[in-house]
Structures are given as C-alpha cells and as structure tokens.
N, C-alpha and C positions, 0 to 999 in steps of 0.2 A: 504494500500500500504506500510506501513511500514516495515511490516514483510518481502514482498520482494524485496525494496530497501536495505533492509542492508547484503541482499546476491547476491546485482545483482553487476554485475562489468563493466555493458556498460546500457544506457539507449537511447532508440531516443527521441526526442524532437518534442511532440506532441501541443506545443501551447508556444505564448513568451510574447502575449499581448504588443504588438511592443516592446520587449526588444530587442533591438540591438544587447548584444553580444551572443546572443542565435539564431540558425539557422532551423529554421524549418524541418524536416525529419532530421537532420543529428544525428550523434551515439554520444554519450560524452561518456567519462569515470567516471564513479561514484565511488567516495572514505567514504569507512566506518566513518559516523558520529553518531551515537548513539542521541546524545545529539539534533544535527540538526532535523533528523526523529522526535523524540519527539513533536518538535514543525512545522511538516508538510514538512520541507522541504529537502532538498538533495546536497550536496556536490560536484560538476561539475568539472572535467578541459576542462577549454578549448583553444583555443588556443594557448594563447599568452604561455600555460604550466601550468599557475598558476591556483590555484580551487577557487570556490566562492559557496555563497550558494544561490539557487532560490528553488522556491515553487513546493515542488513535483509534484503536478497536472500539470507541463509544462511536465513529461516525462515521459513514459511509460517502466516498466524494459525488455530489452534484450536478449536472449541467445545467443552469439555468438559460432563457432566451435571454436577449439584449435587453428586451424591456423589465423584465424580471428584475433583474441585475441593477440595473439604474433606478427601479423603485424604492429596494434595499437601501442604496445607498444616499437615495433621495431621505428616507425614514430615519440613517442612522444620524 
C-alpha cells in the first residue's frame, strides 16, 4: 500500500479499532509523508484541520472526480 498512498490525495476509512477521532466510511484527506509510509502509516486531516498520523491498514486509497476534490478543499 505504500506505493499508493503516497499518490492518493483522499482515502476512506476502513477500520479505527475504537479510535475516536477516526470515523468509519468517511473520506480524509491524505498528505505526502514519505518518511511516515516507510514505517506503515499515513498522514490524515481531519477535522479539527490539523493532520496526524494513524496506521495505514485503517484506510483504503480513493479516486475522487475533479469536482469532488475541489469541494473538499473548498470545505477544508
């Protein structure tokens, strides 16, 4: 999954193992970490705006359309 987390730009959220600030089905925005992937995990924003890092295996990479993508970012 590495390879395509570090060109996915949304991912949804396929498991949180009760982590609270993680919501099951919903889309996050993933931010290029190189360094994070390496050691399995992935670069989240979420809501409060601010990114954090959880264990890849909670998300699955995304393709959104164009306008998708620009609503997100419109929102964030």
């Amino acid at each position: 999954m590495k390879a395509v987390v570090s060109k996915t730009e949304f991912a949804v959220c396929v498991k949180n193992d009760d982590c609270s600030d993680l919501e099951l089905r919903k889309v996050y925005e993933v931010l290029p970490d190189p360094k994070a992937e390496k050691d399995d995990y992935i670069r989240i924003v979420d809501e409060s705006g601010e990114d954090y890092l959880y264990p890849a295996r909670y998300f699955y990479p995304v393709k959104l359309p164009k306008v998708v993508r620009e609503s997100f970012r419109i929102a964030a």
